[in-house]
N, C-alpha and C positions, 0 to 999 in steps of 0.2 A: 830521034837524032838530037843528039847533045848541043847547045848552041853557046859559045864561049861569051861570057860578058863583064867586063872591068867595069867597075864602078870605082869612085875615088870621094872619099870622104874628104874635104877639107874643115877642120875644125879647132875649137879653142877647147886644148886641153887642160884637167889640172893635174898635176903632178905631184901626189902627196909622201913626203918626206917626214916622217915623226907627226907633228902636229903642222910644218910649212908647208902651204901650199903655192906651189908657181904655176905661170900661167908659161903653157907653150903650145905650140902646132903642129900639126904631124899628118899625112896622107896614110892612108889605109887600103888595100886592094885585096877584093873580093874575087873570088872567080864563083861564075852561077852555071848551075843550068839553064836546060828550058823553063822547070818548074821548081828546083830547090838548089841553094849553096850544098858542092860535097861534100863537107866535110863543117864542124865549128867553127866557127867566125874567130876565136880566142876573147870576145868581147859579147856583153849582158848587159843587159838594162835592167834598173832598181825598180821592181815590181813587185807591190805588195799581191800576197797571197791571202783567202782567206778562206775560213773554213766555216761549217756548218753543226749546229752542234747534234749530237744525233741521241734522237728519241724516236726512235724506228724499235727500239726493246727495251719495256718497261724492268727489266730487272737489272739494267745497267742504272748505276745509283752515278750520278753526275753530278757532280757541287755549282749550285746557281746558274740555273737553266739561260739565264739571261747573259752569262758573260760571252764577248765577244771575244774569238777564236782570230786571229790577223798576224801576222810578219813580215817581213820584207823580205822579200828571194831576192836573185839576179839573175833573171832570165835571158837564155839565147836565142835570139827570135830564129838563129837560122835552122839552128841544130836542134832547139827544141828542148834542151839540158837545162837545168834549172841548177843555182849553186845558192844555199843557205850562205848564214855569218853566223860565226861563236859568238857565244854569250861577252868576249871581252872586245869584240868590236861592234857588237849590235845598237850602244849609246849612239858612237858618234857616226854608224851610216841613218841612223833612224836621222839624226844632228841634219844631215848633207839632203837628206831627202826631205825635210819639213821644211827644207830653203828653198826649195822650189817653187818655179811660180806653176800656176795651172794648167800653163802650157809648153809645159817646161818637162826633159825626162832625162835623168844621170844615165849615161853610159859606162862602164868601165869596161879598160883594156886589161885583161887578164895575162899573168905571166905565172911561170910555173915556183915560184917561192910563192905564192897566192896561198900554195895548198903544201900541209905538210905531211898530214893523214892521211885523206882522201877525197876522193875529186867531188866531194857532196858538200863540202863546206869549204867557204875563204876563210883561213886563217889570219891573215894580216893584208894591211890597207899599205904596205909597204911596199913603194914604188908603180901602186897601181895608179898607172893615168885614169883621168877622168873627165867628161865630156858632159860640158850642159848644153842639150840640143829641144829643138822646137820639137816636141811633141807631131807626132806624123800621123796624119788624117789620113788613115789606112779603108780602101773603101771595102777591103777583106774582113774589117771588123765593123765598120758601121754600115748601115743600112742611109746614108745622109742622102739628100735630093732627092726621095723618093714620095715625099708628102702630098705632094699635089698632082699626083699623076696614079692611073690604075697599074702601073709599071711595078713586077714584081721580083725579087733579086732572091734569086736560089745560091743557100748557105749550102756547101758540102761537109758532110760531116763523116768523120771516122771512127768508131768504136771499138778500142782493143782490148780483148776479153783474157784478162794477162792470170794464167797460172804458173806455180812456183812447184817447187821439189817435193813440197808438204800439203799443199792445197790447188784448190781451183774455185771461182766463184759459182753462186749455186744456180746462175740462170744459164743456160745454156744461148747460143748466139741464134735463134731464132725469138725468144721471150724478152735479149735486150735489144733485137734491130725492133720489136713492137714495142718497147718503153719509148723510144725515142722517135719511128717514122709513123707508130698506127694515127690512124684518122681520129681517134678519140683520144682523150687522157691519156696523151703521150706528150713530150717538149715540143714536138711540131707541131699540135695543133693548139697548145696553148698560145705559141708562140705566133703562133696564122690570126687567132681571137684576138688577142692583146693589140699586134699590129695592125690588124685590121686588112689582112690578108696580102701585106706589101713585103712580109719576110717568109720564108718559105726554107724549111731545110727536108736536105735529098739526102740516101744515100749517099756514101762514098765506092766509087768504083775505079777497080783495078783487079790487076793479077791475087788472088787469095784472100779476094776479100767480098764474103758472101753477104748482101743485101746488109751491106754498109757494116758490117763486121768483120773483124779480124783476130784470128785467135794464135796466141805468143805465149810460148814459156819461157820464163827467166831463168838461169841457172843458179838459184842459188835456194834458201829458207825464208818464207816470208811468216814465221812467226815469230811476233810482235820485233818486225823489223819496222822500221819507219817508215811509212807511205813513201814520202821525200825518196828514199834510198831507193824504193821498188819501182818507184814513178822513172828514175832515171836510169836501172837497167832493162826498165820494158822501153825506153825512147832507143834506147843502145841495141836493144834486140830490134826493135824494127828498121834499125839502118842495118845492119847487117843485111836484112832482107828484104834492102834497097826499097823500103818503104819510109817518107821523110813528113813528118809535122808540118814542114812549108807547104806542102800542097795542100791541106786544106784546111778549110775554115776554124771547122773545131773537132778536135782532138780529145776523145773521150774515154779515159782507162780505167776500168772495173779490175780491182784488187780482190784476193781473195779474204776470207771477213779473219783471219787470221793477225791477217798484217796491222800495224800498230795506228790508228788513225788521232791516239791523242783526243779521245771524246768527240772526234766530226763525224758527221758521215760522209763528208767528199770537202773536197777543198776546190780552187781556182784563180787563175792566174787575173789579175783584172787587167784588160784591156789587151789579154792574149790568148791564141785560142787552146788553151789546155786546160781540164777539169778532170780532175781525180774522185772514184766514186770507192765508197765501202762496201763493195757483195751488193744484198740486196735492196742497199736506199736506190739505184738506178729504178726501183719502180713508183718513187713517188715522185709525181708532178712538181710538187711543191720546192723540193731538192731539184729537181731538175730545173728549172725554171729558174731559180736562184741562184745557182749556179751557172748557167748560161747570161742572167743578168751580169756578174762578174769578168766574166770571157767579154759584154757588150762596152763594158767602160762602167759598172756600176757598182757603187757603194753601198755600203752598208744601211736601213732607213731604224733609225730608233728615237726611242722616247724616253725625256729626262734621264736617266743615267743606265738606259737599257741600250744597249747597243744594236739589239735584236729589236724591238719593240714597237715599232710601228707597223701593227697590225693590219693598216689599211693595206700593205705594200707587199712583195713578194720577196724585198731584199730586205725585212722586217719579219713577220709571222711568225714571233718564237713562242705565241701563245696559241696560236693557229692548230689545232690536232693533226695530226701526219693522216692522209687517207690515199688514197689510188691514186684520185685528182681532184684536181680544188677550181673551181672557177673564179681567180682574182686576176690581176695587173699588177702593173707597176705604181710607186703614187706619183703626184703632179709633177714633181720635179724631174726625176727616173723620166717617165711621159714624154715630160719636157724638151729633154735634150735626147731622146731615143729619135728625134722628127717623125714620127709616124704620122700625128698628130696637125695639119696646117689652120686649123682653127685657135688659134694662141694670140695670145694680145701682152704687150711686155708695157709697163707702167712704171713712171717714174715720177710720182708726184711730190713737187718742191714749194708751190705757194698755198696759202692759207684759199679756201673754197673751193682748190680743183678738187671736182669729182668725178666718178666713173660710176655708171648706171647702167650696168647689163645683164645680161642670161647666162650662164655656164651648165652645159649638157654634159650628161652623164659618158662616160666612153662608151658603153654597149649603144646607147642612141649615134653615136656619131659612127662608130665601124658599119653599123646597118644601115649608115645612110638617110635616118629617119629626121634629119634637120631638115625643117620647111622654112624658116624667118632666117633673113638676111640679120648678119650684125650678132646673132649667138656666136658663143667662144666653149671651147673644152677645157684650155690651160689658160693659167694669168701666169707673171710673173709680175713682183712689183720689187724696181731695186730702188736703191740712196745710197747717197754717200757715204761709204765706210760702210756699212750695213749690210752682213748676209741674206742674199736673197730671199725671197718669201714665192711662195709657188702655191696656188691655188685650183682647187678642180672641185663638182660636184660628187661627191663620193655616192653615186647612184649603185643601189644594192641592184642588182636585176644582171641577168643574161651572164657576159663573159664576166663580169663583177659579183655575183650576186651572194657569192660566200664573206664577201668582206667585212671587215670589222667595221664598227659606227657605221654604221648604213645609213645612207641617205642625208648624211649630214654633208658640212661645206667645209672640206679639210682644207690646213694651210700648213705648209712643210716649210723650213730653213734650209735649204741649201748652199755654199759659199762660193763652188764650181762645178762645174760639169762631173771633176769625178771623186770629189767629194763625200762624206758620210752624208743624211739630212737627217733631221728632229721634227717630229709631228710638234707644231707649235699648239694648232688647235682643230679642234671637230666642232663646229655651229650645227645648234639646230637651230630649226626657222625663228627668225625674229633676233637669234645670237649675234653678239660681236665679239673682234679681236681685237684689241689693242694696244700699241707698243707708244712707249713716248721716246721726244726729241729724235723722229725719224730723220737719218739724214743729218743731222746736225741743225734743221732746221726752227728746231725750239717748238713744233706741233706735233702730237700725236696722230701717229698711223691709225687710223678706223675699217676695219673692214667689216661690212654687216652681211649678214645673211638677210634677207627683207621677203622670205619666204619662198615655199614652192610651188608648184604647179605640175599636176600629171594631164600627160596630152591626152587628147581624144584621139581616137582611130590610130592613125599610125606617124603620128609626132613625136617628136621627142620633147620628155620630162625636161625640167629646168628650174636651177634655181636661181633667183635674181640677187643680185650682189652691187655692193655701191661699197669704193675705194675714197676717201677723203682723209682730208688731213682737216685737226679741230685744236682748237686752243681751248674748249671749255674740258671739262668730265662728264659733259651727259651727251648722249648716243643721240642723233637725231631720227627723227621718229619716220622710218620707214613710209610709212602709209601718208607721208605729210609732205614728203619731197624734201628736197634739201631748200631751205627760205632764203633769201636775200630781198636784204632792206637796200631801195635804190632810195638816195636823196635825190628829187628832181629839181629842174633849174628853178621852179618858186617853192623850193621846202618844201613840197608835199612830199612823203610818201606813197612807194607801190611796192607789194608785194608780190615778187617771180619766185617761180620753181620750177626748177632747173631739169633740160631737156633738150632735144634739139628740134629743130625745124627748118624744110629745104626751102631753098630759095629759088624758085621757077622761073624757066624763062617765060615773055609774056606780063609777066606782073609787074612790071616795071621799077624792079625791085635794083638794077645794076647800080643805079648812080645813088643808090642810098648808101650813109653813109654809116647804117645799121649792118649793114654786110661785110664780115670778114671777107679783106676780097682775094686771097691764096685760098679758100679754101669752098667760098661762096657757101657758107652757112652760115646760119641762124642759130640761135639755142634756145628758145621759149617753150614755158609750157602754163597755159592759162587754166586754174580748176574754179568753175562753173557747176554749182551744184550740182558739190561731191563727185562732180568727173574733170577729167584732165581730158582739155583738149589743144592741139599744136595748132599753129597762127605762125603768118609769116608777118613779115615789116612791114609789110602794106597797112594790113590789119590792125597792129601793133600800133603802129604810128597815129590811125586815126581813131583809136581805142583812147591812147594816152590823151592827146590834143581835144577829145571831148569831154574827158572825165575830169583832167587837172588841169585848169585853164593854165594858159604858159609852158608846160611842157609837152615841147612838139617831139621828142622821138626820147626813148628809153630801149637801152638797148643792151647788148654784149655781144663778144665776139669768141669764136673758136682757138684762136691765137695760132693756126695749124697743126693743134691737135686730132686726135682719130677722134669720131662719131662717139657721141656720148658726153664730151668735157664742157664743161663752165669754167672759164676762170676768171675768177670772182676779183682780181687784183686788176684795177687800169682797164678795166673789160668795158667801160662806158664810152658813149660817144660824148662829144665835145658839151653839149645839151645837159649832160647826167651828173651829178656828183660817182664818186667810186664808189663802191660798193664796203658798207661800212661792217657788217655783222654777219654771221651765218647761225 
């Protein structure tokens, strides 16, 4: 049964006139079904498309394997219809869409002087309203709130197996419901490993549609007709046969290898659920996977002026060989904002000596649950001021990773927002650092060190230890030494601390000290006593100092209510201490 429902858009429109733009308001009225709009909304959102370049047949000769395949459609989320722009307005909507903020997404209202050829391309931006609206946190595309719970969200997927007058693709729909639902080396279960079994795609079920397939012919020639064209009379043929794109998750169309894909082997809507596939790449993992990254809200991951090139990443791999299936991920950032992930720690270091001293696990040790120590992390992020984010993760080669490029090093991605391209900034091996000067605008260079790894015994998880600081000299502080602070105490001596924390118990009579950050009731010391490091609270502390430096009765620092791990080394002394002058 049909259920009627009005919706009413209230919004701030623009109204583009030659090159003026005015601002006006207008309501809009929807009629739905139970599960899809009947018919086009007459209105699309500015969604880039992107493609894949395709090296599935080594005798197609492809000019620089590296360049990136991208453009902006205008998608109808209702109808599922997709509308290019000619090359004489493609400047200034590219113009209207890099004005956007992050969370931000152009609408336009479409009218019929839009199109003067045909319904696959807008011809002029004349008199088409336009709409900046808040980006919609669709729970149909993300997988969000699902990080910290075994709660597991089943994707429906549809696969239409589209022939034309001249061709048909070469897998028949029992070899492409196993490209995409078998238990092995298919998008489902890479997609189960990556997530760590919190994303799950089914089957799409209905009238004609066998074990999540559905097979369409178009009425027309698809040789070397353009994907774009065939993608929108196979969405046309399956309304006809009151099959609609809104119901589900993701929408999957195998063209016959005929049709003209412009050097990809599939393309995809990002942050919508429609993916265009060429004939036979539906059997690599690698395509698939990367393509459904797109459909997730995800970017491009590249390196220096490769747009494809961050080989650690699965929205990167353009150096990756194409095989059946690949055991990789996403890299940190991608990771990041997928939430699969609730072990993540976000950093924002602004004064001279905060640092950060912790473990970062590999993804295959955290989906199998083999974390035993409180306080390891899988993702960092570390922002500043004006500054594209920095995303870090242990890049462990092993299990659902174990094909990845730089193996075992400690990658650090750029990213600027959630649906953003990234740039592999850097790969550390043990003992490596990365870093950037005037982070933040705060006149010290960013340091991130890799300070080495460790493989678990029995069934632990690997890890590499990692320290985030900000430094005003050029030389790296030496891992194995701790980060040093010179305290001046109240008779001029010196002491030398390295930096850590330590809990403050009850019972030790530790409250009314005035060593204790008291939001956060921690401590941060770490005493090394031949060649080993050991933690001491303020008790300890206090009658350590008060023996060794006559006159100085406590030396201290405080947390300043940051998370476990920080020193900050600015104003961090008690009333007894001078500040802390060096690092």
């Amino acid at each position: 049964m049909k259920r009627r429902v009005v919706i009413f858009f209230a919004a701030s429109l623009l109204s583009v006139n030659g090159s003026h733009i005015e601002e006006t308001t207008f309501q809009e009225e929807h009629i739905l079904t139970s599960s899809s709009l009947i018919a086009s909304s007459n209105s699309c959102v500015i969604t880039p498309v992107h493609g894949i370049l395709d090296r599935s047949n080594p005798s197609r000769s492809i000019e620089n394997i590296n360049r990136e395949i991208s453009e902006l459609s205008c998608y109808d989320e209702i109808s599922g219809h997709s509308y290019f722009f000619r090359d004489s307005i493609k400047h200034e909507i590219r113009d209207l869409y890099e004005s956007l903020k992050s969370d931000e997404q152009m609408l336009l209202k479409l009218h019929s002087s839009s199109f003067t050829r045909d319904m696959n391309y807008i011809d002029s931006l004349e008199n088409i309203e336009m709409e900046r609206r808040k980006r919609r946190s669709k729970d149909s595309t993300r997988s969000r709130q699902l990080d910290t719970s075994s709660q597991e969200e089943i994707r429906n997927v549809l696969i239409v197996r589209v022939s034309s007058q001249d061709a048909s693709p070469t897998f028949g729909p029992y070899k492409l419901s196993k490209s995409i639902f078998a238990s092995t080396k298919s998008m489902r279960s890479g997609l189960l490993d990556c997530s760590g079994g919190k994303v799950d795609l089914q089957p799409a079920q209905s009238q004609n549609i066998d074990d999540g397939v559905i097979e369409i012919t178009v009425d027309m020639s698809t040789k070397d007709v353009l994907w774009k064209q065939v993608q929108n009379a196979a969405i046309d043929q399956l309304k006809a046969q009151d099959v609609h794109v809104a119901d589900y998750h993701h929408t999957l169309l195998v063209l016959p290898d005929n049709t003209n894909f412009q050097d990809a082997a599939a393309y995809a809507f990002t942050d919508q659920p429609i993916a265009v596939f060429r004939d036979t790449t539906v059997q690599y993992q690698l395509v698939l996977l990367h393509e459904l990254g797109h459909n997730l809200g995800f970017h491009h991951s590249g390196y220096q002026e490769q747009g494809y090139g961050d080989n650690t990443c699965l929205m990167g791999s353009a150096n990756v060989p194409w095989t059946k299936y690949i055991h990789m991920c996403y890299n940190a950032a991608k990771s990041y904002y997928s939430n699969w992930y609730h072990l993540k720690i976000d950093l924002s270091p602004i004064d001279l000596g905060l640092a950060w001293n912790g473990e970062l696990v590999g993804l295959d040790d955290y989906v199998n649950q083999r974390i035993q120590k409180d306080g390891q992390q899988v993702l960092m992020k570390v922002s500043g001021e004006g500054e594209k984010d920095l995303f870090v993760m242990f890049n462990r080669a092993k299990g659902i990773t174990k094909h990845t490029r730089y193996p075992d090093r400690v990658t650090i991605v750029q990213q600027e927002h959630e649906f953003a391209a990234s740039t592999l900034m850097g790969e550390l091996k043990s003992r490596e650092s990365y870093r950037t000067s005037n982070w933040g605008n705060t006149g010290y260079d960013l340091v991130i060190q890799d300070c080495g790894h460790k493989r678990a015994k029995d069934d632990g998880a690997d890890y590499a230890k990692i320290r985030v600081y900000l430094s005003n000299t050029h030389e790296n502080i030496d891992c194995r030494k701790g980060i040093r602070f010179d305290l001046d105490t109240a008779n001029g001596d010196q002491v030398d601390l390295i930096d850590s924390e330590v809990d403050v118990s009850e019972g030790d009579d530790e409250e009314s000290s005035s060593c204790i950050e008291k939001d956060s009731n921690r401590f941060f010391f770490k005493q090394k006593e031949d060649g080993k490091i050991h933690g001491r609270h303020c008790k300890w502390l206090r009658k350590k100092m008060i023996k060794n430096l006559e006159g100085a009765k406590e030396v201290c620092s405080r947390s300043d209510g940051n998370p476990d791990g920080y020193l900050l080394a600015s104003e961090a002394c008690c009333t007894t201490c001078a500040s802390i002058t060096s690092i």
